[in-house]
N, CA, C and O atoms as a Tinker XYZ file with bonds, in Angstrom:
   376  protein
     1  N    -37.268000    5.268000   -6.677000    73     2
     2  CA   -37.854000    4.264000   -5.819000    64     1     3
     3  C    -37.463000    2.854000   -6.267000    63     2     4     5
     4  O    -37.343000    2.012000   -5.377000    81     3
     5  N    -37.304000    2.583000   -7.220000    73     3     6
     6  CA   -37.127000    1.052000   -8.226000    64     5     7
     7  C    -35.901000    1.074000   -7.416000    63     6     8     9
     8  O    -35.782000   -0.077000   -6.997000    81     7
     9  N    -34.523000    2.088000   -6.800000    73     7    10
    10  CA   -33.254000    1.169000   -7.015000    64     9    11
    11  C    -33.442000    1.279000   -5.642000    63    10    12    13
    12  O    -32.590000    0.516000   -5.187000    81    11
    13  N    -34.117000    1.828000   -4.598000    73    11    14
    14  CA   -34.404000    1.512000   -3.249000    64    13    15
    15  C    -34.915000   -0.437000   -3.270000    63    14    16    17
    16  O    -34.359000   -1.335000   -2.635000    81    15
    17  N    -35.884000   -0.538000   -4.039000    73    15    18
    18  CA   -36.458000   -1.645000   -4.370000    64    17    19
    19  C    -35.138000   -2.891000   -4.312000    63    18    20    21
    20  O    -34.667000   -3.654000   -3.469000    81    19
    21  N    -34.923000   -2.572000   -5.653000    73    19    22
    22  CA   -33.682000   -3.663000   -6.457000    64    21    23
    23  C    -32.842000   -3.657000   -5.265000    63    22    24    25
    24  O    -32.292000   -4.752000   -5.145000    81    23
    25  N    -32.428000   -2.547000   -4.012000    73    23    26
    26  CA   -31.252000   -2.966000   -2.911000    64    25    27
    27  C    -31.780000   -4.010000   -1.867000    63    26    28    29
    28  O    -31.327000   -5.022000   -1.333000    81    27
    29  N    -32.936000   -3.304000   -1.824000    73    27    30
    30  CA   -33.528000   -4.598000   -0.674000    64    29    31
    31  C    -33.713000   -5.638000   -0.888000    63    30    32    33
    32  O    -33.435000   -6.415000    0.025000    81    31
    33  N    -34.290000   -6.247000   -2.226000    73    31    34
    34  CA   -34.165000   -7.441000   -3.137000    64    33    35
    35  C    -32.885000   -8.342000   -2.725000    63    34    36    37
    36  O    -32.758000   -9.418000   -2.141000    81    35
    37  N    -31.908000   -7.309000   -3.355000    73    35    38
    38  CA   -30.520000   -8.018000   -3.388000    64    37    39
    39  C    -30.072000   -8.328000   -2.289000    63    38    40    41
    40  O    -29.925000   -9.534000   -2.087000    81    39
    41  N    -29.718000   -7.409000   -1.254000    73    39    42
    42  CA   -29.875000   -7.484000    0.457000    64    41    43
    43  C    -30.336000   -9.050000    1.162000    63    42    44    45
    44  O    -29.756000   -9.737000    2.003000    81    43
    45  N    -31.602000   -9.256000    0.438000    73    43    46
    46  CA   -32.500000  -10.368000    0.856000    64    45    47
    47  C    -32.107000  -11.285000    0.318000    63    46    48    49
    48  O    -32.329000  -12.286000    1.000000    81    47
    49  N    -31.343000  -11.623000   -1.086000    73    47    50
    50  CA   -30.919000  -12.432000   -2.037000    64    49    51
    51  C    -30.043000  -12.809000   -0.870000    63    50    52    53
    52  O    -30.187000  -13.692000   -0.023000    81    51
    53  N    -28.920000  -11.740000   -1.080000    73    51    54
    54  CA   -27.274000  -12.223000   -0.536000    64    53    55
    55  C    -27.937000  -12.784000    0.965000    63    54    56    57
    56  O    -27.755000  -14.001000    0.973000    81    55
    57  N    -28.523000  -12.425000    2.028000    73    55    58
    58  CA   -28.812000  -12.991000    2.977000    64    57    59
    59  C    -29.085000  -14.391000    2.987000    63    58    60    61
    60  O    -28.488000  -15.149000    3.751000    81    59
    61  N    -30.376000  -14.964000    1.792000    73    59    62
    62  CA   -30.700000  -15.970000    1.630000    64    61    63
    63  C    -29.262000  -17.002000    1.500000    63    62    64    65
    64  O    -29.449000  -18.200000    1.711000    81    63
    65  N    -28.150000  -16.636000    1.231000    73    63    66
    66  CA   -27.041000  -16.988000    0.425000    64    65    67
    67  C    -25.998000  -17.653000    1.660000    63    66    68    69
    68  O    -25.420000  -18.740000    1.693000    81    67
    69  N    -26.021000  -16.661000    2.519000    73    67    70
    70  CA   -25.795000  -16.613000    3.995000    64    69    71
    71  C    -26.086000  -17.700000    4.572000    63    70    72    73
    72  O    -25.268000  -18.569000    4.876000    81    71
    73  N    -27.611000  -17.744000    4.820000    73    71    74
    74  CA   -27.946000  -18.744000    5.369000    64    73    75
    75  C    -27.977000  -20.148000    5.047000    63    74    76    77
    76  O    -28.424000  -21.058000    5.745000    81    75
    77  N    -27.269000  -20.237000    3.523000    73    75    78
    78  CA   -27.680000  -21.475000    2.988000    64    77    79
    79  C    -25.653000  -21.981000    3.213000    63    78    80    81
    80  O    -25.186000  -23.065000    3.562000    81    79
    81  N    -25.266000  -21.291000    3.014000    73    79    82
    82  CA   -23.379000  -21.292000    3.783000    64    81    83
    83  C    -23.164000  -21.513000    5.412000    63    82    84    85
    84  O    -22.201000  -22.127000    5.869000    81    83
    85  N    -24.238000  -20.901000    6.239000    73    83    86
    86  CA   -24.156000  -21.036000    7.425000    64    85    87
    87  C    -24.960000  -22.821000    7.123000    63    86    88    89
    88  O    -24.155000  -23.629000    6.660000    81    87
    89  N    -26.128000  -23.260000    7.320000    73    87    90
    90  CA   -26.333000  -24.717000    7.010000    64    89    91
    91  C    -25.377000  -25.569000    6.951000    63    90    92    93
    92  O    -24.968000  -26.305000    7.848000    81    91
    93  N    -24.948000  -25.447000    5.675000    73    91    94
    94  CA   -23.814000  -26.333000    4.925000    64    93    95
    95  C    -22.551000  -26.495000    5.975000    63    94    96    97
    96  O    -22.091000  -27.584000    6.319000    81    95
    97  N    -22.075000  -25.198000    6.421000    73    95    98
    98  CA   -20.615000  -24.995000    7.425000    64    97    99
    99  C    -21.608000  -25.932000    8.380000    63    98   100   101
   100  O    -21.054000  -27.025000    8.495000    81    99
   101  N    -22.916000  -25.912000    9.133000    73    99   102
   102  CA   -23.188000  -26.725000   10.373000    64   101   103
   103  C    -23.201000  -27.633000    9.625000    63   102   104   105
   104  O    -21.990000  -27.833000    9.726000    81   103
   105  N    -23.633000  -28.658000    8.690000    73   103   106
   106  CA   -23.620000  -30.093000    8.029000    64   105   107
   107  C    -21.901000  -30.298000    8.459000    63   106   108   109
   108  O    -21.516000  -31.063000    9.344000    81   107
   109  N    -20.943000  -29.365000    7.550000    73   107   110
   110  CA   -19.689000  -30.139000    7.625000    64   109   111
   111  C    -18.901000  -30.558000    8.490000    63   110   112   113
   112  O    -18.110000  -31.498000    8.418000    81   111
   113  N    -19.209000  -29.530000    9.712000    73   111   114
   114  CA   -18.800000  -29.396000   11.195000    64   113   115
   115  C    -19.294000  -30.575000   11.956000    63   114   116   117
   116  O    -18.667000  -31.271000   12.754000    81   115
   117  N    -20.793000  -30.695000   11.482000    73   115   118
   118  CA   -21.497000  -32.347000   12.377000    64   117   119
   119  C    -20.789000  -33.421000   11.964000    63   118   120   121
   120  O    -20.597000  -34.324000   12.778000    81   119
   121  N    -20.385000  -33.503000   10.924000    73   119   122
   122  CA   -19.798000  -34.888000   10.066000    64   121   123
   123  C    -18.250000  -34.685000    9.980000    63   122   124   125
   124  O    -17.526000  -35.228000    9.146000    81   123
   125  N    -17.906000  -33.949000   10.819000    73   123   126
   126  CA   -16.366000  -33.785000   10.969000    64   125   127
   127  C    -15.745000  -33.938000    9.577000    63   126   128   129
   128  O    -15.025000  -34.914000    9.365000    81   127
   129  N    -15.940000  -33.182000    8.769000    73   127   130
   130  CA   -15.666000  -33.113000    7.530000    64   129   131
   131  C    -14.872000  -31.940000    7.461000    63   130   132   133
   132  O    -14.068000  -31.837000    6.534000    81   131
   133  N    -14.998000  -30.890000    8.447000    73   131   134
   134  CA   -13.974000  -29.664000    8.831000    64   133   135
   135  C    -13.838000  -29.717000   10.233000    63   134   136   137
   136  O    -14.639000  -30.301000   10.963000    81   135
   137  N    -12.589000  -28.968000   10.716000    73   135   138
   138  CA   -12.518000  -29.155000   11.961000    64   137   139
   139  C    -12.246000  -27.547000   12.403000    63   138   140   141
   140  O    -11.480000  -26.699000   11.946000    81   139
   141  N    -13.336000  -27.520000   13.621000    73   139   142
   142  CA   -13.367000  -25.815000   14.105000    64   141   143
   143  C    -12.078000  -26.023000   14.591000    63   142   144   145
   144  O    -11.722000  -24.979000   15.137000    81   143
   145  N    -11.315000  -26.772000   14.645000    73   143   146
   146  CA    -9.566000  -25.832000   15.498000    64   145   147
   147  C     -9.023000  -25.061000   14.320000    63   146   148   149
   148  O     -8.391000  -24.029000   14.543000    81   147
   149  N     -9.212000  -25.468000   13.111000    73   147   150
   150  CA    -8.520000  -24.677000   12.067000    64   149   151
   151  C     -8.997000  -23.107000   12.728000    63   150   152   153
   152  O    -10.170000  -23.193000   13.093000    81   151
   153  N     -8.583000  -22.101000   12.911000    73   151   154
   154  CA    -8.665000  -20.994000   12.738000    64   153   155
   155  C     -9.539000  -20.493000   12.027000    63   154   156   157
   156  O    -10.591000  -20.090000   12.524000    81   155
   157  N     -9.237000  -20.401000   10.491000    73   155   158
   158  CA    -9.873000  -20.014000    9.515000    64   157   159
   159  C    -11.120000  -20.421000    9.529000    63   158   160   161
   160  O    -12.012000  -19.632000    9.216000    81   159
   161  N    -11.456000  -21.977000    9.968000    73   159   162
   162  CA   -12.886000  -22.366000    9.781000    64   161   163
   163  C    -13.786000  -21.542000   10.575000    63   162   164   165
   164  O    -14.862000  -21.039000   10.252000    81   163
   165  N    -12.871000  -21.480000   12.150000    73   163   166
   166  CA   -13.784000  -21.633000   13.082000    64   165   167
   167  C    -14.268000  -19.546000   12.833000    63   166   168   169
   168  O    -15.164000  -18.989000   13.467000    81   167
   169  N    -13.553000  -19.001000   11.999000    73   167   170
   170  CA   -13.617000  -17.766000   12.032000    64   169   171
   171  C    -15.145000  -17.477000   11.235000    63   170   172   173
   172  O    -16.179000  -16.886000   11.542000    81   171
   173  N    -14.859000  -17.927000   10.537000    73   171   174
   174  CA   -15.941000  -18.047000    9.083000    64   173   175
   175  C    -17.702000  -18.753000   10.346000    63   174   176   177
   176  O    -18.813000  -18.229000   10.411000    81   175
   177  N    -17.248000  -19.867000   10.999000    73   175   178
   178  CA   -18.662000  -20.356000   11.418000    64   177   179
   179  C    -18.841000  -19.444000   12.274000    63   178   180   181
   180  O    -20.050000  -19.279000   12.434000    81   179
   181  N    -17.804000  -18.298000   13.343000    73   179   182
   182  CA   -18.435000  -17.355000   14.168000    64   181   183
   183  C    -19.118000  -16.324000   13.367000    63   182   184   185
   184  O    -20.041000  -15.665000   13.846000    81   183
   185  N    -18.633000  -16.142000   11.996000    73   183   186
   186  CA   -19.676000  -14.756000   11.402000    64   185   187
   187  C    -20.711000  -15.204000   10.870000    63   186   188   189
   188  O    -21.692000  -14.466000   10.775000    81   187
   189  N    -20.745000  -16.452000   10.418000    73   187   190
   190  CA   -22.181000  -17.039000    9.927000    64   189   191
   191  C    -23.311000  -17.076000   11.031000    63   190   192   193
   192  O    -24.503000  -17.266000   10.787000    81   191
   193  N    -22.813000  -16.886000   12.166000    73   191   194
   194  CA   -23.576000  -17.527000   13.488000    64   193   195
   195  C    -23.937000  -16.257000   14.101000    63   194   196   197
   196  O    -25.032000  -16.015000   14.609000    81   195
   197  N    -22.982000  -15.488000   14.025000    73   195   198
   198  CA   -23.493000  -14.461000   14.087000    64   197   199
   199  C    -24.259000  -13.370000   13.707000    63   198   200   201
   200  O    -24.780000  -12.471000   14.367000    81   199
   201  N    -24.220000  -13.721000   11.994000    73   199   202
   202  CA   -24.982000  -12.831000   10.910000    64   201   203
   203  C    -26.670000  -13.715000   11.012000    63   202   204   205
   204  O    -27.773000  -13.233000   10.750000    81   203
   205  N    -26.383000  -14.912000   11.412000    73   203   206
   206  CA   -28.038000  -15.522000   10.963000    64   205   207
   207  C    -28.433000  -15.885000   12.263000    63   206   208   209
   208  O    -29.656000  -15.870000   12.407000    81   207
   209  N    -27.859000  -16.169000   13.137000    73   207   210
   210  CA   -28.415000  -16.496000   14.505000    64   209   211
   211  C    -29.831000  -15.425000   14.947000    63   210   212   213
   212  O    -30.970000  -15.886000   14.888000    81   211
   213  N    -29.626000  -14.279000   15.291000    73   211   214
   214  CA   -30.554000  -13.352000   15.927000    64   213   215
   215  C    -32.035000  -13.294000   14.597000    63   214   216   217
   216  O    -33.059000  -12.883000   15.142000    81   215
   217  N    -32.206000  -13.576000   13.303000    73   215   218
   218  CA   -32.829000  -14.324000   12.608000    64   217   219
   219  C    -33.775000  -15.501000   12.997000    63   218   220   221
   220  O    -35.003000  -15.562000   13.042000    81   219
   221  N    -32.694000  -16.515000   13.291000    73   219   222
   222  CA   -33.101000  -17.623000   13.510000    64   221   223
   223  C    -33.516000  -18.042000   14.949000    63   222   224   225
   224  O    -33.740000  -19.214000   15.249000    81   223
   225  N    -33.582000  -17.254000   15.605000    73   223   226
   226  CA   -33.252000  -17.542000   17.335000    64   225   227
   227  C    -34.921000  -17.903000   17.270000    63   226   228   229
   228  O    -35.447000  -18.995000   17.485000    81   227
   229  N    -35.481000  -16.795000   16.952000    73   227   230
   230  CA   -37.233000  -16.371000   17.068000    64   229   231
   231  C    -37.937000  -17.856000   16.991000    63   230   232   233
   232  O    -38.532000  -18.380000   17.932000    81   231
   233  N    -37.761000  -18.408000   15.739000    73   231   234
   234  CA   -38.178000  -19.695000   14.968000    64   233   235
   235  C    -37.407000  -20.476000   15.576000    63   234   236   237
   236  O    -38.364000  -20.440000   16.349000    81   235
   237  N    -36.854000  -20.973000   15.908000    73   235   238
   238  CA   -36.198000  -21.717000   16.828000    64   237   239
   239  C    -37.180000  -21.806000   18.117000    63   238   240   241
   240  O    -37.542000  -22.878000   18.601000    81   239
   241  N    -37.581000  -20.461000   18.630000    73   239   242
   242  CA   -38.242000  -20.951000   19.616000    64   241   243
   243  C    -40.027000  -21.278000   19.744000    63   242   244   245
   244  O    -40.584000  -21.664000   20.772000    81   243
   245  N    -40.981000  -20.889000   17.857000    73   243   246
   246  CA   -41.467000  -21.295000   18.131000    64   245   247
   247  C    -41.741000  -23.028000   17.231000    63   246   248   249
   248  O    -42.765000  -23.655000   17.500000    81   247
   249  N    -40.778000  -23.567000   16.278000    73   247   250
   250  CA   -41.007000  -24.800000   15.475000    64   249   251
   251  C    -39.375000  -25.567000   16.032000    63   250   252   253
   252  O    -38.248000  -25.465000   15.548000    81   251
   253  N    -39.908000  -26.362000   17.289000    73   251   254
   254  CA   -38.884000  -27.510000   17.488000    64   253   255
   255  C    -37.649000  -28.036000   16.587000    63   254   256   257
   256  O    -37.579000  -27.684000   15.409000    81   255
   257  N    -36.481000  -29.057000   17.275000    73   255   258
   258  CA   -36.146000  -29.508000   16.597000    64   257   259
   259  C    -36.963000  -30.952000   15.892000    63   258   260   261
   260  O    -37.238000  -31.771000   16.770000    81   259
   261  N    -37.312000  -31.307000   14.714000    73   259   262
   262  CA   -38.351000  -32.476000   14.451000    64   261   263
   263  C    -37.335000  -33.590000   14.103000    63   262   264   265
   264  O    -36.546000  -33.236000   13.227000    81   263
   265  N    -37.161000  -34.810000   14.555000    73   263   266
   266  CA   -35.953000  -36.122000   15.151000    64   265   267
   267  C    -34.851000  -35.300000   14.653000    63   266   268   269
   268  O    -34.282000  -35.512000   13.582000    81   267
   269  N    -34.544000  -34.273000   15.535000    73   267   270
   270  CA   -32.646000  -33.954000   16.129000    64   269   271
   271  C    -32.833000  -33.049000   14.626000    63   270   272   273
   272  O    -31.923000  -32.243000   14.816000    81   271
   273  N    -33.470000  -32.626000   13.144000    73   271   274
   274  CA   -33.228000  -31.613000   12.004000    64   273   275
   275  C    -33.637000  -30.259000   12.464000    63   274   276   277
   276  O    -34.610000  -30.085000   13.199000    81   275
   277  N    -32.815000  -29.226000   11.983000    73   275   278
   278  CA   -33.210000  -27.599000   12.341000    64   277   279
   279  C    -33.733000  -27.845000   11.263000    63   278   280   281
   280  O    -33.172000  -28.552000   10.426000    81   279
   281  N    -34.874000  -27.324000   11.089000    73   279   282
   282  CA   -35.633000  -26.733000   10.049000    64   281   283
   283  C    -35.911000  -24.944000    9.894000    63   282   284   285
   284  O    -36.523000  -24.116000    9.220000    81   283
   285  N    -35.264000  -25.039000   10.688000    73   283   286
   286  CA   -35.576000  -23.240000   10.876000    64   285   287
   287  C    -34.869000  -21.960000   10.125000    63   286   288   289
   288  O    -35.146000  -20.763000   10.194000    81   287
   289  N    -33.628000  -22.810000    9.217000    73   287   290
   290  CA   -33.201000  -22.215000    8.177000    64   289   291
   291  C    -33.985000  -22.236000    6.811000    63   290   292   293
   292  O    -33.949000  -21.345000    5.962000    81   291
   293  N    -34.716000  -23.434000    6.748000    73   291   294
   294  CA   -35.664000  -23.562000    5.859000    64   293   295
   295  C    -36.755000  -22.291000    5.736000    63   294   296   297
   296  O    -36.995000  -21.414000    4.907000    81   295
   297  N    -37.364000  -22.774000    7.270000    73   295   298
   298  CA   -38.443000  -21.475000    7.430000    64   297   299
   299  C    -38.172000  -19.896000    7.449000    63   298   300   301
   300  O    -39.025000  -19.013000    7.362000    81   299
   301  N    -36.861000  -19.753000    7.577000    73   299   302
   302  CA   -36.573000  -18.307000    7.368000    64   301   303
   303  C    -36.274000  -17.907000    5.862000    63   302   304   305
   304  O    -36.478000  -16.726000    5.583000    81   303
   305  N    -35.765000  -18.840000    4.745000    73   303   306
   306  CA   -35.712000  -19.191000    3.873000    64   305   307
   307  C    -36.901000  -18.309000    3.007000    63   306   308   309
   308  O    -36.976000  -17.243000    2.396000    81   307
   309  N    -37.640000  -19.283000    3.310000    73   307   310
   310  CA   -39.189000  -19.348000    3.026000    64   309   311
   311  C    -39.873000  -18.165000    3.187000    63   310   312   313
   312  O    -40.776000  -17.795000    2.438000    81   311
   313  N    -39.389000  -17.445000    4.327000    73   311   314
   314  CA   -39.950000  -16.215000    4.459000    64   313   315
   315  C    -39.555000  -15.037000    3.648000    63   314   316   317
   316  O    -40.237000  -14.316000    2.919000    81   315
   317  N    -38.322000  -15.011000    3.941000    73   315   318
   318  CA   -37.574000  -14.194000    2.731000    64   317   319
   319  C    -37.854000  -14.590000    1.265000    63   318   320   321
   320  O    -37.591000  -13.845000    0.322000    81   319
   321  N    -38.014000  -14.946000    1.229000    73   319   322
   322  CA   -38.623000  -15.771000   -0.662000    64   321   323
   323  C    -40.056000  -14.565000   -0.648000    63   322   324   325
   324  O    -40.055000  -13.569000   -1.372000    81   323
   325  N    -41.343000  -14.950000    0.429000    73   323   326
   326  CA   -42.306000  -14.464000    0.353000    64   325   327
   327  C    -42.216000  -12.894000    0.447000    63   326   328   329
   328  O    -43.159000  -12.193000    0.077000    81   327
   329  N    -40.968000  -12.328000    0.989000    73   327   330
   330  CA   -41.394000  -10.835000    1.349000    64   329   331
   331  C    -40.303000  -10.293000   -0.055000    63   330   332   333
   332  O    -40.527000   -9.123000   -0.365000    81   331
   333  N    -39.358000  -10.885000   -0.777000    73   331   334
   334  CA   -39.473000  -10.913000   -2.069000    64   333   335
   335  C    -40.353000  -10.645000   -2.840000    63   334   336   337
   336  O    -40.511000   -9.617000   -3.499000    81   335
   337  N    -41.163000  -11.862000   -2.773000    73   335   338
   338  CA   -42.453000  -11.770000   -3.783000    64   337   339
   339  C    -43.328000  -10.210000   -3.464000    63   338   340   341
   340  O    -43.596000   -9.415000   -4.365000    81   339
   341  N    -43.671000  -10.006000   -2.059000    73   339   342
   342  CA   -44.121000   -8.657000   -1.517000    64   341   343
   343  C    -43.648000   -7.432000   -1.874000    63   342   344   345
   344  O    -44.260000   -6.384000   -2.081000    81   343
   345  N    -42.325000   -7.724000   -1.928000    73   343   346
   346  CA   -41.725000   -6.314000   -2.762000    64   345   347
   347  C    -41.820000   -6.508000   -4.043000    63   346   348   349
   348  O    -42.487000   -5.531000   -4.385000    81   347
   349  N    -41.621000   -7.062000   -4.909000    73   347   350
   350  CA   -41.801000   -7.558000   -6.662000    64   349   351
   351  C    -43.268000   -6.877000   -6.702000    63   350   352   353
   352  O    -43.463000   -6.006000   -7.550000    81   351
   353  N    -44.284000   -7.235000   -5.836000    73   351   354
   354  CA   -45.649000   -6.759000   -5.922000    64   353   355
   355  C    -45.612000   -5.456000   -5.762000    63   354   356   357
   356  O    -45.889000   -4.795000   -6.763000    81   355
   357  N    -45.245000   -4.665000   -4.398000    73   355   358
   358  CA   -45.171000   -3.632000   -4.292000    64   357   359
   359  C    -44.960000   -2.367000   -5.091000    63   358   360   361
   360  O    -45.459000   -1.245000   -5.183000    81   359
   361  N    -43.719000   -3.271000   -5.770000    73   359   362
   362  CA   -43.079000   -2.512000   -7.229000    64   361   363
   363  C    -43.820000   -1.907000   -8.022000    63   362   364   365
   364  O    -43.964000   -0.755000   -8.432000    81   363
   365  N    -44.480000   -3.361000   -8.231000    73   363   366
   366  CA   -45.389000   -3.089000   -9.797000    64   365   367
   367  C    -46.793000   -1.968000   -9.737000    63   366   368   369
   368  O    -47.617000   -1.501000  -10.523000    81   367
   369  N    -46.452000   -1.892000   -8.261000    73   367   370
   370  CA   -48.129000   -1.103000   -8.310000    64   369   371
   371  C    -47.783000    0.047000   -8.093000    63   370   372   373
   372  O    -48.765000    0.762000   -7.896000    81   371
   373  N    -46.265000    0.888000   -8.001000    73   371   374
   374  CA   -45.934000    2.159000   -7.965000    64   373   375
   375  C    -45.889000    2.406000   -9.249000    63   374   376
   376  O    -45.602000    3.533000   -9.651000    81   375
């Protein structure tokens, strides 16, 4: 049961990881700091968008944008942190 545990953990880790690469690719893309014609970029922001979008869609529709910031990578963030902590708990009491 522990390495069922430790996969979902990690699962949730690397996701968190995801979403914090998907962010960053939207920061660099707003500030034209990369440009989606490259190929390569624009390949990389379709799987990020695609791996965290259906995630993020939910929260998106119920916490606004607050002056023009997504915060909704934050809040998914946040959640995954807590259901972490839920499994760490879970653990300990098997």
């Amino acid at each position: 049961m522990g390495s069922i545990i430790w996969l979902i953990y990690t699962v949730i880790n690397l996701y968190i990881y995801v979403l914090i690469g998907s962010a960053i690719l939207s920061w660099l893309i707003a500030f034209n700091v990369v440009n989606t014609r490259n190929q390569f970029v624009n390949q990389i922001g379709q799987f990020l968008y695609k791996i965290t979008e259906p995630a993020l869609r939910p929260i998106r529709k119920v916490i606004p944008y607050i002056g023009g910031i997504d915060i909704s990578p934050v809040v998914l963030i946040l959640l995954l942190m807590f259901a972490q902590r839920l499994l760490i708990e879970f653990a300990g009491r098997i």
